[in-house]
CHARMM-style PDB file with segment names, atoms N, HN, CA, C and O in Angstrom:
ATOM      1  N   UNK     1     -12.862  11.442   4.403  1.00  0.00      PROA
ATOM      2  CA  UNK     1     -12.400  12.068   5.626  1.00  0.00      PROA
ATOM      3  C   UNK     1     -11.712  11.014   6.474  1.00  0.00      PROA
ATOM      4  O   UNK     1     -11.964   9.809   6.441  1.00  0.00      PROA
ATOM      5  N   UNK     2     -10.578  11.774   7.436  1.00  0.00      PROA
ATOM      6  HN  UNK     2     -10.373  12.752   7.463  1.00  0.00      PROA
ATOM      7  CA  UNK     2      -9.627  10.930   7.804  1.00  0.00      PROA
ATOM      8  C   UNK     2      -9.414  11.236   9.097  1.00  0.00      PROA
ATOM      9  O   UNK     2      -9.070  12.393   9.341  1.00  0.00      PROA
ATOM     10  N   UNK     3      -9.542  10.447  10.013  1.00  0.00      PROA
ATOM     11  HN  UNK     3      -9.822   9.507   9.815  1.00  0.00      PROA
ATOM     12  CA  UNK     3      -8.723  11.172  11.507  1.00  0.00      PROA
ATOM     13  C   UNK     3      -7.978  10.048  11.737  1.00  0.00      PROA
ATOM     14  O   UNK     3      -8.350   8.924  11.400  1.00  0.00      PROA
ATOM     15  N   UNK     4      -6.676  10.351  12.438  1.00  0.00      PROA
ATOM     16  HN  UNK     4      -6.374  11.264  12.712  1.00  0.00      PROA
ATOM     17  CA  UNK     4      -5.812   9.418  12.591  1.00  0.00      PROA
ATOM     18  C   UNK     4      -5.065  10.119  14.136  1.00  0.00      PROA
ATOM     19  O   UNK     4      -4.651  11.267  14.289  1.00  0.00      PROA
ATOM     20  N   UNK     5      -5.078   9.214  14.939  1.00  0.00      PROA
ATOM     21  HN  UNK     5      -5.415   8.280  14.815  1.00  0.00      PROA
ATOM     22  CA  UNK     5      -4.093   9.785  16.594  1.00  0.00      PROA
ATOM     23  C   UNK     5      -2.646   9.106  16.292  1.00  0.00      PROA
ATOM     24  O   UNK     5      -2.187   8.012  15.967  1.00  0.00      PROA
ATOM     25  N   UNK     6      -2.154  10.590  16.637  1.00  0.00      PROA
ATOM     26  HN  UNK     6      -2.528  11.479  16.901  1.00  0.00      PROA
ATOM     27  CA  UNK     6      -0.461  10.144  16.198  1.00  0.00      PROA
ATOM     28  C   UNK     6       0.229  10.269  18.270  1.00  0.00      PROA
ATOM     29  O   UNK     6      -0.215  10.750  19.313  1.00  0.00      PROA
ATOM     30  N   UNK     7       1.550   9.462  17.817  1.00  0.00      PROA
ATOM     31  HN  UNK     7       1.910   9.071  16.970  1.00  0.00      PROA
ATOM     32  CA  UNK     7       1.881   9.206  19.221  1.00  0.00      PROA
ATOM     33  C   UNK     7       2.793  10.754  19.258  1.00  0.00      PROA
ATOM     34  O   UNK     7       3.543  11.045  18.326  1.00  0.00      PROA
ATOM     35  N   UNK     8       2.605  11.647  20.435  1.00  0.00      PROA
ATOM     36  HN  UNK     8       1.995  11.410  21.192  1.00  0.00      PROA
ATOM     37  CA  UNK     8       2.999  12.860  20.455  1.00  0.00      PROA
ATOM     38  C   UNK     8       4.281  13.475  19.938  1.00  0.00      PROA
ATOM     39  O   UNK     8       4.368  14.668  19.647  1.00  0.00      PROA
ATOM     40  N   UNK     9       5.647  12.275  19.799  1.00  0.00      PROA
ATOM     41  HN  UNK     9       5.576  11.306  20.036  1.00  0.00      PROA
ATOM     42  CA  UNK     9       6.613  12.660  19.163  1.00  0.00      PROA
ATOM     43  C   UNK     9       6.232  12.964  17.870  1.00  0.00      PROA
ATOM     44  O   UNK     9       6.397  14.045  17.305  1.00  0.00      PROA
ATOM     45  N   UNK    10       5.735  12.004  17.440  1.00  0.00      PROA
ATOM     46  HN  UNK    10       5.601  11.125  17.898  1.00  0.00      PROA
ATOM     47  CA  UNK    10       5.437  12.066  15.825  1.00  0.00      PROA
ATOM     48  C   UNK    10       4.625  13.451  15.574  1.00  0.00      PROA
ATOM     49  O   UNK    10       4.960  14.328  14.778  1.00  0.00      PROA
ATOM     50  N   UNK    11       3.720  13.459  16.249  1.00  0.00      PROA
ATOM     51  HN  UNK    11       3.448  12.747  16.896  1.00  0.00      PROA
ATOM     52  CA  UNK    11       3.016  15.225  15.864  1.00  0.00      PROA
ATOM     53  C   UNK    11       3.693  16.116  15.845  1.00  0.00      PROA
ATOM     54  O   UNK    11       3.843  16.817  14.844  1.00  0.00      PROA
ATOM     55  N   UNK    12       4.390  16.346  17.188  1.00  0.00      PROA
ATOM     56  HN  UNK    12       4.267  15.777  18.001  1.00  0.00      PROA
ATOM     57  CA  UNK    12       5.488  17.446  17.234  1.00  0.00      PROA
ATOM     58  C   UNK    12       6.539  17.513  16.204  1.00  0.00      PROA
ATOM     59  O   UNK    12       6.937  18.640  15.906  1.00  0.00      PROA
ATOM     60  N   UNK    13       7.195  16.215  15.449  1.00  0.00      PROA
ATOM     61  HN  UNK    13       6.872  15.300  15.691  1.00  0.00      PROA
ATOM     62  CA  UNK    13       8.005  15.835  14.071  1.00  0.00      PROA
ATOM     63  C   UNK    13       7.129  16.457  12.829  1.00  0.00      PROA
ATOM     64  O   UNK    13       7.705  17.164  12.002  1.00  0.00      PROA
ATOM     65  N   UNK    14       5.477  16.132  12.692  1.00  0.00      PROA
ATOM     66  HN  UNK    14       5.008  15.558  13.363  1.00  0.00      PROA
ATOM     67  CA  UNK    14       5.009  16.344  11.390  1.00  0.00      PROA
ATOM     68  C   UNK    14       4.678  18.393  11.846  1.00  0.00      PROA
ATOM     69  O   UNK    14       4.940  19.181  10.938  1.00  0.00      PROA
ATOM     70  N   UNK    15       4.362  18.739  12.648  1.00  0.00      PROA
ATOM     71  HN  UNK    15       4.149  18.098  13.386  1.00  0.00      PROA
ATOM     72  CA  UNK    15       4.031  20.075  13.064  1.00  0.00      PROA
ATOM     73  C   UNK    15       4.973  20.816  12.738  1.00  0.00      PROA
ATOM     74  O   UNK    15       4.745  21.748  11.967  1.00  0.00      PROA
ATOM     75  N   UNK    16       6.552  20.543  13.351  1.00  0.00      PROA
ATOM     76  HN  UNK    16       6.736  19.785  13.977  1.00  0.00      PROA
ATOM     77  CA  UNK    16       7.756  20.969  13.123  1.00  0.00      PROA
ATOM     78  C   UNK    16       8.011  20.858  11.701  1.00  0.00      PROA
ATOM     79  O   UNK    16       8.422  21.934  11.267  1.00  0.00      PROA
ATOM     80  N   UNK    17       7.906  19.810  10.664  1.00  0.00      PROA
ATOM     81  HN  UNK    17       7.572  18.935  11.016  1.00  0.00      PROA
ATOM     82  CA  UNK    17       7.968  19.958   9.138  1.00  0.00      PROA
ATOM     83  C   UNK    17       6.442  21.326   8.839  1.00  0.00      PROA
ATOM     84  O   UNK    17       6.673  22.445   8.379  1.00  0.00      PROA
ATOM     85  N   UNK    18       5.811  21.111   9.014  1.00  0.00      PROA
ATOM     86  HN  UNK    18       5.624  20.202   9.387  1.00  0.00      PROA
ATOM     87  CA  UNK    18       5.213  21.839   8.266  1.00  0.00      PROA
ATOM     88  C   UNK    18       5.035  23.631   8.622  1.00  0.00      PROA
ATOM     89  O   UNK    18       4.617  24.504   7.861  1.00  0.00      PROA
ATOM     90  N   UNK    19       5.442  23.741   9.816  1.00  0.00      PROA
ATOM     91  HN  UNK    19       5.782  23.032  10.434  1.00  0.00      PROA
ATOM     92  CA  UNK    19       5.832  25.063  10.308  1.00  0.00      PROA
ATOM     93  C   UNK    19       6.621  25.490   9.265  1.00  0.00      PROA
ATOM     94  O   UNK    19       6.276  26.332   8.436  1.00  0.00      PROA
ATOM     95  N   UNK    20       8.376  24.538   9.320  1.00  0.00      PROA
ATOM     96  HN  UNK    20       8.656  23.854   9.993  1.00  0.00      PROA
ATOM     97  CA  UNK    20       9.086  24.964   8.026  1.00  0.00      PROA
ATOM     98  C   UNK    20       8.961  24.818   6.491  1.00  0.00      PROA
ATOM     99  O   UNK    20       9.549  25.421   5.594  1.00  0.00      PROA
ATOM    100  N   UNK    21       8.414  24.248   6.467  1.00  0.00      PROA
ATOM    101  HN  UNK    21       7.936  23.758   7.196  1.00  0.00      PROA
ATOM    102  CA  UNK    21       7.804  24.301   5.195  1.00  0.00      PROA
ATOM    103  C   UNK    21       6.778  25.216   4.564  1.00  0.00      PROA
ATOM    104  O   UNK    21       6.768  25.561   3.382  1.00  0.00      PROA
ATOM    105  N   UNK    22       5.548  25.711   5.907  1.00  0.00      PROA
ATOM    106  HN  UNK    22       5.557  25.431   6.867  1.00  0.00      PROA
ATOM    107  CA  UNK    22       5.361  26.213   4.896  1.00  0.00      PROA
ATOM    108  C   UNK    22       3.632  25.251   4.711  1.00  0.00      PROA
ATOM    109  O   UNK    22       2.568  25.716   5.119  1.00  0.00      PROA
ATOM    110  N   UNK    23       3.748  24.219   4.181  1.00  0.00      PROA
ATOM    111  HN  UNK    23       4.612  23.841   3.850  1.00  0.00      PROA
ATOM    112  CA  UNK    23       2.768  23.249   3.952  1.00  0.00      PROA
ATOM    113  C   UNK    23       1.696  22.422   5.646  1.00  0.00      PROA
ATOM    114  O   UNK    23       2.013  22.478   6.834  1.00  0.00      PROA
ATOM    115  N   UNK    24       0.880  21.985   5.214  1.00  0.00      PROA
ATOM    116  HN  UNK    24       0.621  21.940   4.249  1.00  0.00      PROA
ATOM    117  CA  UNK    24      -0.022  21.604   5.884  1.00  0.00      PROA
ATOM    118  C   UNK    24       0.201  20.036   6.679  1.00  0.00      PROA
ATOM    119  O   UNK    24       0.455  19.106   5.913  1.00  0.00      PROA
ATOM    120  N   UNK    25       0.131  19.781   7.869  1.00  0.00      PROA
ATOM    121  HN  UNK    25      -0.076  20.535   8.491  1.00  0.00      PROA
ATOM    122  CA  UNK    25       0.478  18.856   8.219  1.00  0.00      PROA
ATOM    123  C   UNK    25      -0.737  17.345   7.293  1.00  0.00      PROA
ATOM    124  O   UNK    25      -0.518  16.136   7.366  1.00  0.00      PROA
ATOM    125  N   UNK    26      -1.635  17.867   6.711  1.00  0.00      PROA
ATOM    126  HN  UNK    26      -1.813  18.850   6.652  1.00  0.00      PROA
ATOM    127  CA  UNK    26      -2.345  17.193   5.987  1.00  0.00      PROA
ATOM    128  C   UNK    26      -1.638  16.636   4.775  1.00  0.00      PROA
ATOM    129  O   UNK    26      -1.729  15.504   4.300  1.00  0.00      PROA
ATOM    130  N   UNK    27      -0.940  17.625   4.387  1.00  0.00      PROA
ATOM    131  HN  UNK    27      -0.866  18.545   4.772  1.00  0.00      PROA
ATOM    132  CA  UNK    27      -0.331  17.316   2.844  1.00  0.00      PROA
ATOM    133  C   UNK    27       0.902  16.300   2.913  1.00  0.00      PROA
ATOM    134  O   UNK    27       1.354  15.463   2.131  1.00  0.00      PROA
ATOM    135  N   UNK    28       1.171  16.647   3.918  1.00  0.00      PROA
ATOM    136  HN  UNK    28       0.803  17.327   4.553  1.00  0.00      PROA
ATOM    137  CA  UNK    28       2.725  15.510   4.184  1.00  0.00      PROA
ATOM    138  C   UNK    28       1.932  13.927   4.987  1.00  0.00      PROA
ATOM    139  O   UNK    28       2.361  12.843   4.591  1.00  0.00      PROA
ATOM    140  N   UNK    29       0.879  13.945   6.012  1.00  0.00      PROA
ATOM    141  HN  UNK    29       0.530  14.826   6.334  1.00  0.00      PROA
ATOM    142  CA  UNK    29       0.371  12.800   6.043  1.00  0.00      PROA
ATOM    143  C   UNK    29      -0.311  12.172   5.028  1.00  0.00      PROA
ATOM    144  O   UNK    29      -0.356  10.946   5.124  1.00  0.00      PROA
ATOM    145  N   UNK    30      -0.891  12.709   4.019  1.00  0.00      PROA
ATOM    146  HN  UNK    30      -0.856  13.705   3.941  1.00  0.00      PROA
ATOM    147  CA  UNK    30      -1.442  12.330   2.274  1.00  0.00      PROA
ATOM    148  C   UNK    30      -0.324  12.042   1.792  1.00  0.00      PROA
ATOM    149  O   UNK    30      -0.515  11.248   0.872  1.00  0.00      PROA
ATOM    150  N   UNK    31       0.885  12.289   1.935  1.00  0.00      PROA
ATOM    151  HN  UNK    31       1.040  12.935   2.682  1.00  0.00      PROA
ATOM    152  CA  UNK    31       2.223  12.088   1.094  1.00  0.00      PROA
ATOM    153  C   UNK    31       2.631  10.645   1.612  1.00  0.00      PROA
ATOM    154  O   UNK    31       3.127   9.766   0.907  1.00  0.00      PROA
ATOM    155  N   UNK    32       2.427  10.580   2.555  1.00  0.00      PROA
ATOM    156  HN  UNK    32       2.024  11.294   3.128  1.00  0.00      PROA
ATOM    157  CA  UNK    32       3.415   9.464   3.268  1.00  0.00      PROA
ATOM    158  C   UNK    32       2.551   8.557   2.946  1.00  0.00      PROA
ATOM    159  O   UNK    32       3.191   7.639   2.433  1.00  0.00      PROA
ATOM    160  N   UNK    33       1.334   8.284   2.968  1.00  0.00      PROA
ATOM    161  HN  UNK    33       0.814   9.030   3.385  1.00  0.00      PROA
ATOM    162  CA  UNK    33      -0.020   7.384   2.879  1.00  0.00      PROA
ATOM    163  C   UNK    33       0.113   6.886   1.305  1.00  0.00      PROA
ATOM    164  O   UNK    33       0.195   5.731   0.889  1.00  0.00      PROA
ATOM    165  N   UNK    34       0.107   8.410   0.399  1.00  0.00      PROA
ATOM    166  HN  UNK    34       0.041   9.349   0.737  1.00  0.00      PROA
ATOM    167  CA  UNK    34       0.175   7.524  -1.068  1.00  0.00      PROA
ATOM    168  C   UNK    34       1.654   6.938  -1.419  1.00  0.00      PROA
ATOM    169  O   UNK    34       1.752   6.262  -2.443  1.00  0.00      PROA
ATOM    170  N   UNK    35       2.842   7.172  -0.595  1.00  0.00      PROA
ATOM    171  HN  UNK    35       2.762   7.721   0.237  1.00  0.00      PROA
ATOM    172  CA  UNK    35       4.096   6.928  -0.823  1.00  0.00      PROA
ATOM    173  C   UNK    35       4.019   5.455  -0.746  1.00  0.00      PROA
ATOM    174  O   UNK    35       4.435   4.661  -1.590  1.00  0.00      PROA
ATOM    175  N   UNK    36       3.449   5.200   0.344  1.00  0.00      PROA
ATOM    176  HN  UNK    36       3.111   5.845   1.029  1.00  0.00      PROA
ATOM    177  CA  UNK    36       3.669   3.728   1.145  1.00  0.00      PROA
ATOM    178  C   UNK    36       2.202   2.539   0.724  1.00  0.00      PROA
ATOM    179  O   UNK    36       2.228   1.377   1.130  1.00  0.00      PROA
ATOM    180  N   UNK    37       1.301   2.959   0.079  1.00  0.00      PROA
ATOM    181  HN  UNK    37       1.280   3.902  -0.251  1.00  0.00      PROA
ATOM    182  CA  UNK    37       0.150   2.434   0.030  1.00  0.00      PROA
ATOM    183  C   UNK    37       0.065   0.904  -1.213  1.00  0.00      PROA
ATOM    184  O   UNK    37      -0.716  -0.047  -1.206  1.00  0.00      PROA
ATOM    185  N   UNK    38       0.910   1.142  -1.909  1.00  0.00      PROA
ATOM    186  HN  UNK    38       1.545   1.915  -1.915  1.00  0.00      PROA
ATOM    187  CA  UNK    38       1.052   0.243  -3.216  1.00  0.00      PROA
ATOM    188  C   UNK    38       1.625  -0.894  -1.828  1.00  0.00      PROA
ATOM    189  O   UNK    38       1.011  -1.807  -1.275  1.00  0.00      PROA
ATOM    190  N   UNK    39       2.780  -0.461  -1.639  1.00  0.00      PROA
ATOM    191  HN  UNK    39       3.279   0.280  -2.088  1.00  0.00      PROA
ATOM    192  CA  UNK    39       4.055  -1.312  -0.902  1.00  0.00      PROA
ATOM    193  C   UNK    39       3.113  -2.467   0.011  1.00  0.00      PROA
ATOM    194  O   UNK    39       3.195  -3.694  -0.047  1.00  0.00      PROA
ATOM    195  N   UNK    40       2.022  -1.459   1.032  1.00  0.00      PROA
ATOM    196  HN  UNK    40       1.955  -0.463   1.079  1.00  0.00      PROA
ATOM    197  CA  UNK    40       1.423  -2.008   1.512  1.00  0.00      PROA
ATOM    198  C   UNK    40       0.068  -3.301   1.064  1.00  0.00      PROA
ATOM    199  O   UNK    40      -0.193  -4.394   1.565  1.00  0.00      PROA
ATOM    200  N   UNK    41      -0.446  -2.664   0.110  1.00  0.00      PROA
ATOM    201  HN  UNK    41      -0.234  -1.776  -0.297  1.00  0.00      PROA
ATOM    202  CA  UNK    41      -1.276  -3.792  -0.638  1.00  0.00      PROA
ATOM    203  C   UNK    41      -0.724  -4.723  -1.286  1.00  0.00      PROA
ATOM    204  O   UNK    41      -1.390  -5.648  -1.750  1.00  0.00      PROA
ATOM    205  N   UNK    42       0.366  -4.651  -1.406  1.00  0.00      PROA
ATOM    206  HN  UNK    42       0.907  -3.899  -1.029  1.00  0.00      PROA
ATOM    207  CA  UNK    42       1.017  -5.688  -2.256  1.00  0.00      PROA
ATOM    208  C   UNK    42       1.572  -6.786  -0.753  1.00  0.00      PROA
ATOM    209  O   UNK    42       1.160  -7.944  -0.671  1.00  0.00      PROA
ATOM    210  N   UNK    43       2.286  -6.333   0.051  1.00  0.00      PROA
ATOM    211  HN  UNK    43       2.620  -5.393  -0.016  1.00  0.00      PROA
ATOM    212  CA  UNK    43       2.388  -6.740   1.095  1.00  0.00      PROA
ATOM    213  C   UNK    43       0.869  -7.692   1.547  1.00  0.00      PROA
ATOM    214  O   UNK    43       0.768  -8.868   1.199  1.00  0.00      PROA
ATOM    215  N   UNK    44       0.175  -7.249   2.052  1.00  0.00      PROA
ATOM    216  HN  UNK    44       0.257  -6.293   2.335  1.00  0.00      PROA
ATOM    217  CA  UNK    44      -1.160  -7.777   2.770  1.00  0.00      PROA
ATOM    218  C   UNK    44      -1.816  -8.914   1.633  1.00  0.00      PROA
ATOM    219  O   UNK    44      -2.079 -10.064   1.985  1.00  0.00      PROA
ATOM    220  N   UNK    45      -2.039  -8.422   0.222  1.00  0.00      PROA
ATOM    221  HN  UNK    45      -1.825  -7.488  -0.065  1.00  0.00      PROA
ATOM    222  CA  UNK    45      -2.218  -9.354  -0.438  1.00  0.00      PROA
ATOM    223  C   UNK    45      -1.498 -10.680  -0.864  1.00  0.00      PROA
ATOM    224  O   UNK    45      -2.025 -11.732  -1.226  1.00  0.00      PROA
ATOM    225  N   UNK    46      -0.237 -10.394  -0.741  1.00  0.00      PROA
ATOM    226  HN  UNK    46       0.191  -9.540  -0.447  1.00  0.00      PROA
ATOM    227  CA  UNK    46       0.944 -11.584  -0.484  1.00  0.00      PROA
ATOM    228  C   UNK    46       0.313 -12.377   0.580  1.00  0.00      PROA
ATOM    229  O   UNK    46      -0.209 -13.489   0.499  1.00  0.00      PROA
ATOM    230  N   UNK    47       0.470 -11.525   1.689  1.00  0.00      PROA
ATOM    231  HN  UNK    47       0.893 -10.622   1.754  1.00  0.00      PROA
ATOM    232  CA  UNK    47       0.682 -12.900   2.838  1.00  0.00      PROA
ATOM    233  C   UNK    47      -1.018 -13.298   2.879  1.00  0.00      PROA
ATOM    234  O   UNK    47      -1.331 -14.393   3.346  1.00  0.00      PROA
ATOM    235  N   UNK    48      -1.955 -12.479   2.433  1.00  0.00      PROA
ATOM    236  HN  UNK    48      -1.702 -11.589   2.053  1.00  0.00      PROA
ATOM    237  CA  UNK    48      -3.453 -13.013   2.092  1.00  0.00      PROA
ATOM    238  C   UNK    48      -3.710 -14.620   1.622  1.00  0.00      PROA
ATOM    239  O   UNK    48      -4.374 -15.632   1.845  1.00  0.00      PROA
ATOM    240  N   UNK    49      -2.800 -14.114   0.916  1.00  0.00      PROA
ATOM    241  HN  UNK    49      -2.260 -13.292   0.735  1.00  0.00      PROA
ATOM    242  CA  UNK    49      -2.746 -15.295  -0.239  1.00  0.00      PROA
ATOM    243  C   UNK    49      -2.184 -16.639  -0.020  1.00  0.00      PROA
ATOM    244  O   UNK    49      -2.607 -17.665  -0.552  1.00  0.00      PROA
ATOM    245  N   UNK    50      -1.072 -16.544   0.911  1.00  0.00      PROA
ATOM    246  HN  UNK    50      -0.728 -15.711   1.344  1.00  0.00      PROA
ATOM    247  CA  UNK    50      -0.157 -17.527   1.406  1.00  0.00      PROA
ATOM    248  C   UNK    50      -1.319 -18.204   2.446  1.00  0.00      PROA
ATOM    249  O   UNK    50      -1.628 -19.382   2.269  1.00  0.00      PROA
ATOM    250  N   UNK    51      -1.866 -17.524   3.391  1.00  0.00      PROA
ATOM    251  HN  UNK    51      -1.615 -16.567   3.535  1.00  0.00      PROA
ATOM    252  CA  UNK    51      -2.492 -17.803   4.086  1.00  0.00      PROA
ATOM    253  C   UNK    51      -3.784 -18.949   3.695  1.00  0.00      PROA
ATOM    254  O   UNK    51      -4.272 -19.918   4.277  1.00  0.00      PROA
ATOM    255  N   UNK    52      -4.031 -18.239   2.356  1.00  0.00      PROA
ATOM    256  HN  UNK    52      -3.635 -17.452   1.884  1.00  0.00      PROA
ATOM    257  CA  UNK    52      -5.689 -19.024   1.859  1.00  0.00      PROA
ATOM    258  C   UNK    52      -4.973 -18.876   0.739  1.00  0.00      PROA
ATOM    259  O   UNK    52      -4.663 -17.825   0.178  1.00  0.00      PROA
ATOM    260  N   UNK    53      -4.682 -20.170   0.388  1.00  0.00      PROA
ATOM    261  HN  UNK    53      -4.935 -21.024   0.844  1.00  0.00      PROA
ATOM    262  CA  UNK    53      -4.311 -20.439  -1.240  1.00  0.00      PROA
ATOM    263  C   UNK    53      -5.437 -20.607  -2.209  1.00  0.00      PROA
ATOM    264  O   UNK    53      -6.591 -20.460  -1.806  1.00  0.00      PROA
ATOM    265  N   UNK    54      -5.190 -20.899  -3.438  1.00  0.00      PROA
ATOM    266  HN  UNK    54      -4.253 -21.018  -3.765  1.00  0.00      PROA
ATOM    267  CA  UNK    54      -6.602 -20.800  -4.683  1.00  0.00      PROA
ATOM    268  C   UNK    54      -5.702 -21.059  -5.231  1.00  0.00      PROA
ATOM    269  O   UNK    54      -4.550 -20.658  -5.063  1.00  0.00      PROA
ATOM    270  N   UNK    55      -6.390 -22.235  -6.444  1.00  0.00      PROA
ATOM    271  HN  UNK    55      -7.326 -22.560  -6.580  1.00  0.00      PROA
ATOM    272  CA  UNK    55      -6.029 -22.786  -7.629  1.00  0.00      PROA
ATOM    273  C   UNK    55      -5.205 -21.889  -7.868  1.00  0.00      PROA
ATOM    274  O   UNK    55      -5.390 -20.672  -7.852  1.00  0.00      PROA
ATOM    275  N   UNK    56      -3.659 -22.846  -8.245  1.00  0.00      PROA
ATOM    276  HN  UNK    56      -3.508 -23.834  -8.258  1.00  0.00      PROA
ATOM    277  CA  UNK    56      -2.511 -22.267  -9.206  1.00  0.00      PROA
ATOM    278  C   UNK    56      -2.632 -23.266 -10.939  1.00  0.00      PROA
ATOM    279  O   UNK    56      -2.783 -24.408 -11.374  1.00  0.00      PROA
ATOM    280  N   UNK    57      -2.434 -21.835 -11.391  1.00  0.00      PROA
ATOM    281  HN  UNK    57      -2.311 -20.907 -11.038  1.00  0.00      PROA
ATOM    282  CA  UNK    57      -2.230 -22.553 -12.698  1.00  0.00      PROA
ATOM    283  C   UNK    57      -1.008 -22.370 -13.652  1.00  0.00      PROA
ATOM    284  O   UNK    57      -0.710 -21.250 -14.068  1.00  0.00      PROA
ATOM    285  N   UNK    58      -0.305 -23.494 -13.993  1.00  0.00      PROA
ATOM    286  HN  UNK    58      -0.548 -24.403 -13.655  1.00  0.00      PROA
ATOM    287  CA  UNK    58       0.313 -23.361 -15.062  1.00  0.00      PROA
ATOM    288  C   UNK    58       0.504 -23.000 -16.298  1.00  0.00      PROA
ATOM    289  O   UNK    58      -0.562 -23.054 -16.911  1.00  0.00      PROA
ATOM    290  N   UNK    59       1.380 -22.655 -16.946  1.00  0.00      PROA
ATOM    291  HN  UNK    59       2.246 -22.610 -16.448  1.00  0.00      PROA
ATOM    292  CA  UNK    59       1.336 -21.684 -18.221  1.00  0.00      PROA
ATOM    293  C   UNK    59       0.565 -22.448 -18.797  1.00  0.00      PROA
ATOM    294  O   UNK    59      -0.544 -21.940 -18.962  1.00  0.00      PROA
ATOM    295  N   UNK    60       0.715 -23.891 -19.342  1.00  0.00      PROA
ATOM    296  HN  UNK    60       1.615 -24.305 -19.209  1.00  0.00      PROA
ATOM    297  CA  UNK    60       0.205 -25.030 -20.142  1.00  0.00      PROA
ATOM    298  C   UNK    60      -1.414 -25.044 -19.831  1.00  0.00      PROA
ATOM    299  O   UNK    60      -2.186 -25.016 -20.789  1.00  0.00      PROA
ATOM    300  N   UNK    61      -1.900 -25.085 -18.539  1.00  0.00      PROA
ATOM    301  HN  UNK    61      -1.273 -25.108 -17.760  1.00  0.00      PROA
ATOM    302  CA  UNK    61      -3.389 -24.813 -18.454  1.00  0.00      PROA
ATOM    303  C   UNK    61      -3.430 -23.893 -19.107  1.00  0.00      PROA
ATOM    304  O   UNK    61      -3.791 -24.149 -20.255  1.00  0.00      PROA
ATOM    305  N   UNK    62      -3.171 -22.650 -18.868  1.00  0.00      PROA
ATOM    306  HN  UNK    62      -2.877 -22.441 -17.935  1.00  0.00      PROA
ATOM    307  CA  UNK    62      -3.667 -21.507 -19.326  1.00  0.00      PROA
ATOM    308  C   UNK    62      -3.775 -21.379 -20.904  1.00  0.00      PROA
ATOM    309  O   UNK    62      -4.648 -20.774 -21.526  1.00  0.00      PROA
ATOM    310  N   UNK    63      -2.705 -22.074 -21.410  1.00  0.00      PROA
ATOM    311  HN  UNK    63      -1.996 -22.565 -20.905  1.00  0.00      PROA
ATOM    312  CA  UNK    63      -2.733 -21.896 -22.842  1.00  0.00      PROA
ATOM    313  C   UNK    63      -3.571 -23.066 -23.336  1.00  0.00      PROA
ATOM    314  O   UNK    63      -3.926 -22.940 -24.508  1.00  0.00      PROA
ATOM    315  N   UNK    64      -3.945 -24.106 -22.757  1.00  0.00      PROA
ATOM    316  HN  UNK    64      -3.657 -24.208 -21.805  1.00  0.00      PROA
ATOM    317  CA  UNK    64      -4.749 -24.877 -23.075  1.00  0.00      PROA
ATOM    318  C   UNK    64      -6.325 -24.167 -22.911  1.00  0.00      PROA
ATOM    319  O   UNK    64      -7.070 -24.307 -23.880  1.00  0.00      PROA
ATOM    320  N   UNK    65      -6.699 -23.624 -22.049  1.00  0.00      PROA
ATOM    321  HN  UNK    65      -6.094 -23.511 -21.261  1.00  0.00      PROA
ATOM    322  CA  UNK    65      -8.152 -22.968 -21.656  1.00  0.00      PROA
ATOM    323  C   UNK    65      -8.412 -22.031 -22.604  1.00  0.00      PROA
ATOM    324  O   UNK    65      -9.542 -21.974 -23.089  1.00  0.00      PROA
ATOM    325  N   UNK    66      -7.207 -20.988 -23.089  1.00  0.00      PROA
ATOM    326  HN  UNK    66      -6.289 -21.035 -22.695  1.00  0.00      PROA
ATOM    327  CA  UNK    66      -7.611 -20.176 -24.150  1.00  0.00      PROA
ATOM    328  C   UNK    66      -7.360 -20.604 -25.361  1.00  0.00      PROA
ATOM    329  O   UNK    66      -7.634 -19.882 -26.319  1.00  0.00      PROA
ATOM    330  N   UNK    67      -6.679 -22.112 -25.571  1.00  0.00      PROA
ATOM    331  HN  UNK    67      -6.456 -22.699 -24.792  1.00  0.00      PROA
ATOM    332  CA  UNK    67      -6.584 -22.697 -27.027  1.00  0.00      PROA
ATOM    333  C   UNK    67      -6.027 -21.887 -27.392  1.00  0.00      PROA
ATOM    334  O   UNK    67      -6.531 -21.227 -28.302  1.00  0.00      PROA
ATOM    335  N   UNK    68      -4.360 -21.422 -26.736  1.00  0.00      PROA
ATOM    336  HN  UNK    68      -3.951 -21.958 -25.997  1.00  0.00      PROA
ATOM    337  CA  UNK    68      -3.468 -21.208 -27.552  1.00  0.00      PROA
ATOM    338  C   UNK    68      -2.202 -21.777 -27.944  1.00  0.00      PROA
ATOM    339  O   UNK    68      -1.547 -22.395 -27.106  1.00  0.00      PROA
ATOM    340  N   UNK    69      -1.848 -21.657 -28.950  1.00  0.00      PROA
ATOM    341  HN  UNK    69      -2.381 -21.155 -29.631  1.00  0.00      PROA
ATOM    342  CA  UNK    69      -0.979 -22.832 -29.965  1.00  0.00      PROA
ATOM    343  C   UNK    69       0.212 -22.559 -29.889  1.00  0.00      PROA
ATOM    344  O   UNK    69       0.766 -22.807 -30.960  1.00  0.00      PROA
ATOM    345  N   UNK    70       1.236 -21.959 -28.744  1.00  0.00      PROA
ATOM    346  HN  UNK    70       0.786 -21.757 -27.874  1.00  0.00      PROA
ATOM    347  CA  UNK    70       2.500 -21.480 -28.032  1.00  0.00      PROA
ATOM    348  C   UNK    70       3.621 -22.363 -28.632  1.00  0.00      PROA
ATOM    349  OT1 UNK    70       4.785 -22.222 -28.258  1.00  0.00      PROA
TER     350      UNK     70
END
């Protein structure tokens, strides 16, 4: 379960789609959420990361740790 306060233009924008449509102002805020959600984790985990770095490894470690013969 989800509640979210939208700034009043925006309601009156998602209300107005779904009047014409037809569909639920739920289904188009679920739309926009799974549209944008990858974009966003990938985003946040980027700059996560930049922020607090962790061991980088090179191909050569890596193929050395699994003893492979490349």
């Amino acid at each position: 379960m989800l509640a979210i306060r939208l700034p009043e233009d925006i309601e009156a924008r998602l209300t107005a789609l779904a009047a014409k449509t037809g569909r639920t102002k739920t289904f188009y805020a679920r739309e926009a959420i799974l549209s944008h959600l990858d974009d966003m984790e990938d985003a946040y985990l980027a700059l996560n990361r930049l922020e607090n770095p962790s061991k980088r490894w090179t191909l050569d470690d890596m193929e050395q740790e699994r003893d492979l013969d490349c």
